[in-house]
C-alpha positions in Angstrom: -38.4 -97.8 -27.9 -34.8 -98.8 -28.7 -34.9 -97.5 -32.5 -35.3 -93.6 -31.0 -32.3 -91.7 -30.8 -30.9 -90.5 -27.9 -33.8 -92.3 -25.6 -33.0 -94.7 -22.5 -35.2 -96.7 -20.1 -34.8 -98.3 -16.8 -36.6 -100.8 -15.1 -36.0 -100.4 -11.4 -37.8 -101.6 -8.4 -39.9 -99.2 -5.6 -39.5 -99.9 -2.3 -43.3 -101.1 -2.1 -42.1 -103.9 -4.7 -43.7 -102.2 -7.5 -41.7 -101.6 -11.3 -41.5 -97.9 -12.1 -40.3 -97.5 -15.9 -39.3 -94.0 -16.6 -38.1 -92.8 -20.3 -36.5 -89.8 -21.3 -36.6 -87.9 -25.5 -34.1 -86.2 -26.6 -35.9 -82.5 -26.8 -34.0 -82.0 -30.3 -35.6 -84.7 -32.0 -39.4 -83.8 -30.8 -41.4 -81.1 -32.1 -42.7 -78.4 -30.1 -39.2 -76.9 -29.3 -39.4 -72.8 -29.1 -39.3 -71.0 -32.3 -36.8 -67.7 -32.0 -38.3 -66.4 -35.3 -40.5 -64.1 -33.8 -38.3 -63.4 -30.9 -35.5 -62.1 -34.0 -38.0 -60.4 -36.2 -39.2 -58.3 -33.0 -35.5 -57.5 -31.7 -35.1 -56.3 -35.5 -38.2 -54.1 -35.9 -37.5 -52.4 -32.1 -33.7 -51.8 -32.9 -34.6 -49.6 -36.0 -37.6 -48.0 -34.0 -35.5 -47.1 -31.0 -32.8 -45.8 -33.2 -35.5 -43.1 -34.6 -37.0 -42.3 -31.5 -34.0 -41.6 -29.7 -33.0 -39.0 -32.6 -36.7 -37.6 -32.0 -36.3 -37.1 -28.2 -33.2 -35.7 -28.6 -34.2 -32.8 -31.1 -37.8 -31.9 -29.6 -37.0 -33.2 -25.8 -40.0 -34.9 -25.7 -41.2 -36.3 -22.6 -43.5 -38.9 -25.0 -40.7 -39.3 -27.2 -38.2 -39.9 -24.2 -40.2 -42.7 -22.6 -40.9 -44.2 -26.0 -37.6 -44.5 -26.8 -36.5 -46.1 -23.1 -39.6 -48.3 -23.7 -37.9 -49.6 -27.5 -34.4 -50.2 -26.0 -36.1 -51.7 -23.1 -37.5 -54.5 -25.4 -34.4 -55.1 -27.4 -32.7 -55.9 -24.1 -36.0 -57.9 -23.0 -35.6 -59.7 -26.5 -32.0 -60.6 -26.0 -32.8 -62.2 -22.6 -35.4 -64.1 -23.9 -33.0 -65.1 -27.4 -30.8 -66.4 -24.2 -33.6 -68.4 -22.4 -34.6 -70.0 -25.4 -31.0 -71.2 -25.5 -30.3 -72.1 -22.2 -33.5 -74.2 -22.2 -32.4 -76.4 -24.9 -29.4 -77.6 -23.0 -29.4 -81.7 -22.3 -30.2 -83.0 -18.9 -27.1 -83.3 -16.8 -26.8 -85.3 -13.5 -27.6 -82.1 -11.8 -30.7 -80.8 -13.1 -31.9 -84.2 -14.7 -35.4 -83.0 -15.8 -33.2 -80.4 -17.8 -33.4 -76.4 -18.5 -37.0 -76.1 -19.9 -37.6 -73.6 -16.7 -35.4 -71.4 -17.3 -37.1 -69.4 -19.9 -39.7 -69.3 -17.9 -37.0 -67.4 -15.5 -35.7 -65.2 -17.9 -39.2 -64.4 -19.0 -40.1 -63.0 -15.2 -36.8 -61.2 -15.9 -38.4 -59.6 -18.9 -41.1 -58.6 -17.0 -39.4 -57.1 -14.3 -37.2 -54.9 -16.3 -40.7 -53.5 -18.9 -42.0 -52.7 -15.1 -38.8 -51.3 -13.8 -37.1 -49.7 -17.2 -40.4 -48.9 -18.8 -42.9 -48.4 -16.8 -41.3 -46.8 -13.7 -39.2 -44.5 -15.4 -41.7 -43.2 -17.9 -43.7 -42.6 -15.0 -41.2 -40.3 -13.2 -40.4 -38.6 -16.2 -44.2 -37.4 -16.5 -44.2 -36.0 -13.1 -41.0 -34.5 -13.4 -42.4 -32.5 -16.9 -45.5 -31.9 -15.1 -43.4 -30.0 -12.3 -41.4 -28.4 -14.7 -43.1 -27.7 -17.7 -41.0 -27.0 -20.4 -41.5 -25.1 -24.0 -42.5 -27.8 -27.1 -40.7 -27.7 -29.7 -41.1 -28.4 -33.4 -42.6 -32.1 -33.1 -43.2 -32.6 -37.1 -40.2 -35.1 -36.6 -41.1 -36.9 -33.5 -44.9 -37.6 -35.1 -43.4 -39.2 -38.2 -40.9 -40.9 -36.4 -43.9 -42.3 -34.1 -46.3 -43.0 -37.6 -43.1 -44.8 -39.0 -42.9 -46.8 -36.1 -46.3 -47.7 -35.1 -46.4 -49.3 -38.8 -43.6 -51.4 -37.6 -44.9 -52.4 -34.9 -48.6 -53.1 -36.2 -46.7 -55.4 -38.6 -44.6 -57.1 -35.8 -47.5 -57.8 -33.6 -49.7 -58.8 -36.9 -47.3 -61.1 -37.0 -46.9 -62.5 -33.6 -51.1 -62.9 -33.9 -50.6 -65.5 -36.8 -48.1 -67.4 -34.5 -50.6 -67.0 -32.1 -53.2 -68.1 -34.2 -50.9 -71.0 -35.2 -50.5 -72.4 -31.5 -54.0 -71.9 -29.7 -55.9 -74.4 -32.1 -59.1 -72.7 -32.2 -59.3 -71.5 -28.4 -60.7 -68.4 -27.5 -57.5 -65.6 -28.1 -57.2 -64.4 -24.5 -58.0 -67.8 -22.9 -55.3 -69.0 -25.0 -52.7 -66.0 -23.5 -54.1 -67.0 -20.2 -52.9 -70.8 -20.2 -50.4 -71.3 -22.6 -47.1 -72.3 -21.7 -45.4 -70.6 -24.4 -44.0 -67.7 -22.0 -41.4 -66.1 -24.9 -44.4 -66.0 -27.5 -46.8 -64.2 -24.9 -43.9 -62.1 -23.8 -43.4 -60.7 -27.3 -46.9 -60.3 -27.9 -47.3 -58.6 -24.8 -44.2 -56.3 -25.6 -45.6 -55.4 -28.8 -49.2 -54.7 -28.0 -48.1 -52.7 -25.4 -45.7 -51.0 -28.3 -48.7 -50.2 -30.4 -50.4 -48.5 -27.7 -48.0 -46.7 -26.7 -46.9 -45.4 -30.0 -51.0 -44.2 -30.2 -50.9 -42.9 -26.6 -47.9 -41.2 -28.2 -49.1 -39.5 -30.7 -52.2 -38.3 -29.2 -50.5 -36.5 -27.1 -47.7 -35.2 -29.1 -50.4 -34.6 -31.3 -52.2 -32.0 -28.8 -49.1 -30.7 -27.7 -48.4 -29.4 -31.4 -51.6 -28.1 -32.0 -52.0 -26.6 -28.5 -48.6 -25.2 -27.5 -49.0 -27.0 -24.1 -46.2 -29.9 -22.9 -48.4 -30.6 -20.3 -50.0 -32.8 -22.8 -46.9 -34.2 -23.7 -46.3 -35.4 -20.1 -49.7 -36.7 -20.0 -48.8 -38.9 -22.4 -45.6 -40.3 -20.7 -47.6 -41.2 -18.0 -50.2 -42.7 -19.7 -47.4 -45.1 -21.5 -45.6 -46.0 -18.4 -49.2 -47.0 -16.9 -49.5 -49.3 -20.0 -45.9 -50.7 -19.5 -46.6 -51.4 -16.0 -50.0 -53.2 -16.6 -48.8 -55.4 -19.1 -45.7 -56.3 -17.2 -48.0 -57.5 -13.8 -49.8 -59.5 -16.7 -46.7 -61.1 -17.6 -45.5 -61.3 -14.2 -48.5 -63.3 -13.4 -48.5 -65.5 -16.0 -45.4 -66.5 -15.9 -45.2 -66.9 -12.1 -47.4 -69.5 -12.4 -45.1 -71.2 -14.6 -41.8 -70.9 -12.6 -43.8 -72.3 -9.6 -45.1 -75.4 -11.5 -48.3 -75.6 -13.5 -50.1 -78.5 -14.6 -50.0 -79.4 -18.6 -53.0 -78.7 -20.9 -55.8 -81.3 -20.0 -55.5 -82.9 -23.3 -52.1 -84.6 -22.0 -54.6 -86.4 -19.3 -57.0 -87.4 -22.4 -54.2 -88.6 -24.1 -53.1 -91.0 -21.2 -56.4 -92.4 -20.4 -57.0 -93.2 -24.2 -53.6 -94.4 -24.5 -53.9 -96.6 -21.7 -58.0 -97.8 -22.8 -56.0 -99.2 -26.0 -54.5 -101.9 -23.8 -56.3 -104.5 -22.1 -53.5 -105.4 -19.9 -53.5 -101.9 -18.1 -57.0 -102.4 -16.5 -57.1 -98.9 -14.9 -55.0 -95.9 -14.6 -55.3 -95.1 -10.9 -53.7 -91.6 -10.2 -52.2 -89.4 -12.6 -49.8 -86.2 -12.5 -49.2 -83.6 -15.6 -46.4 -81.2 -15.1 -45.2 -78.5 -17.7 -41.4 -78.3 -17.3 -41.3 -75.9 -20.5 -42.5 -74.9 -23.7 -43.2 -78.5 -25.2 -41.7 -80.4 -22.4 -44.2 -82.0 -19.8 -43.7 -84.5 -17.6 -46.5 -87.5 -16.7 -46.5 -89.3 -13.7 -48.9 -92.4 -12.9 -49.9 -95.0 -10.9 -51.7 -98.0 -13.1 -53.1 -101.0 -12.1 -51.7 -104.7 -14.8 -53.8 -107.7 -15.3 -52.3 -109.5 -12.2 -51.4 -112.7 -14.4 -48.5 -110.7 -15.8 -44.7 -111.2 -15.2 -42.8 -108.3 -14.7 -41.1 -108.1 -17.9 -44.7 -108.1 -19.8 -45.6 -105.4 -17.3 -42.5 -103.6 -18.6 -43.0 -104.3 -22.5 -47.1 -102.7 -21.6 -45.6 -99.8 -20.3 -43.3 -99.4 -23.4 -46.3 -99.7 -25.6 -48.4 -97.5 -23.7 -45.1 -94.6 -24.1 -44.8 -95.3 -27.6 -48.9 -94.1 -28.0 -49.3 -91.5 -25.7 -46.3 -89.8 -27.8 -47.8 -90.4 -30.7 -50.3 -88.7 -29.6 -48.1 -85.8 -27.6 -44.7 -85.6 -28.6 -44.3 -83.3 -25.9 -44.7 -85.8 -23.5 -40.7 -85.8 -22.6 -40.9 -87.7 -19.6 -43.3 -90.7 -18.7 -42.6 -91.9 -14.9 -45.3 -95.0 -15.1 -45.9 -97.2 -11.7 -47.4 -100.6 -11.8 -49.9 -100.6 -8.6 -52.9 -102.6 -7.4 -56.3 -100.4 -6.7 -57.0 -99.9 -2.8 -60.6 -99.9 -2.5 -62.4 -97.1 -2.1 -59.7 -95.0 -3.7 -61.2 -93.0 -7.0 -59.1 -93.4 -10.4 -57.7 -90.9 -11.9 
């Protein structure tokens, strides 16, 4: 334990009499920290994107165009905040928040999702209706429909890219089960974002599409609506998701694997008794347990078993920041963990 960097134990006593040993890693020198690759690459591809579109909407005063172009800036800001989570989060335990920032992406996430409802979503929406109301003569929309193929191939590649990350992370689980339960909010924020992108841009030139060949902006404000009802589903997906997060969510169940077949490799812990997974953020989980010793042992061999017992479970999860491990003696009748 001693030859890690930036690692400190203590040995205390519980007010039941019991040793609790409890260890803290150094985030920086684990794996599993949040990449901001993808986070960059996608702030990138929707800077150029918005740019074009916003020269589009301005020249045909598209309704499409409009709410495409809110939607682009919307995610470069949404990109930004999540650039500063990923930051924040990496920040060192202090005395007051000593399980450190791994939350706060998760925060800044929700924020992410609150602003594609509200900047997207919402305001796409009352654009359509106000076209609808008003209908207003199209324009030439050559422009706006090569400024929306241009930047659906941009965003295809983007989000062909977030997949492989994808890919990378869920380890052979099914795709969406794996958006459902992983931890990762920033990576399933930005896929969000961009799936929603590439449907958008499609929704987009449908109906810019029709409104060309038709003369009629009422399909053009179709469209809008139809994009800000995409923006506003995906954002109550995200929303979701990530609530669950902020709130507290247990870690994947291979962290309990891990601990009952790190602890099986002992014969002095003869049973782990109860046993508490918590994701504090993207590769950062805490583990809680209560364990029953061979009752022969001193105190500073129950110590040196729990050190052991650390040292294997992180080999096996490096994520595994914090172990808070309790020497008890099974109550009978009570089920192990």
């Amino acid at each position: 334990m001693g030859q890690i960097r930036a690692s400190r134990s203590r040995i205390g006593t519980c007010a039941r009499g019991s040793a609790t040993t409890v260890t803290w890693y150094n985030r920086g020198a684990m794996s599993g920290d949040s990449s901001t690759a993808h986070i960059i690459q996608s702030l990138l591809v929707n800077l150029v994107i918005a740019a074009g579109k916003g020269v589009a909407a301005l020249l045909t005063g598209s309704g499409s165009m409009l709410a495409e172009t809110l939607h682009s800036f919307a995610d470069c800001g949404n990109q930004i905040l999540l650039l500063l989570g990923v930051r924040k989060s990496r920040q060192a335990p202090t005395a007051a928040h000593p399980l450190g920032f791994g939350r706060v992406l998760y925060f800044w996430s929700f924020m992410v999702a609150l602003l594609l409802f509200s900047g997207g979503g919402v305001f796409s929406i009352y654009e359509s209706i106000h076209k609808l109301r008003h209908p207003e003569p199209v324009g030439d929309l050559r422009l706006a429909l090569a400024i929306l193929l241009f930047s659906l191939v941009l965003e295809g590649w983007a989000t062909y890219k977030n997949v492989l990350e994808l890919n990378v992370r869920r380890k052979g689980r099914p795709f969406f089960r794996f958006l459902s339960d992983s931890k990762d909010s920033d990576l399933v924020v930005v896929f969000g974002e961009n799936a929603a992108a590439v449907l958008g841009l499609s929704v987009a030139l449908v109906a810019i599409g029709l409104a060309a060949v038709t003369g009629d902006g009422t399909w053009d404000a179709v469209g809008s609506l139809l994009i800000g009802a995409v923006l506003i589903g995906v954002a109550l997906f995200l929303a979701v998701e990530v609530k669950s997060l902020i709130v507290g969510e247990a870690a994947d169940p291979e962290i309990a694997e891990a601990v009952h077949a790190s602890a099986a490799e002992d014969p002095r812990i003869t049973h782990v008794l109860h046993l508490i997974t918590v994701q504090q953020g993207p590769g950062e989980v805490i583990v809680a347990a209560k364990m029953g010793f061979e009752l022969s042992l001193t105190l500073v061999e129950i110590a040196g078993a729990i050190n052991a017992f650390e040292t294997r479970l992180r080999g096996r999860c490096p994520e595994a920041r914090w172990c808070f491990i309790e020497p008890d003696v099974p109550r009978p009748g009570t089920p192990h963990a």
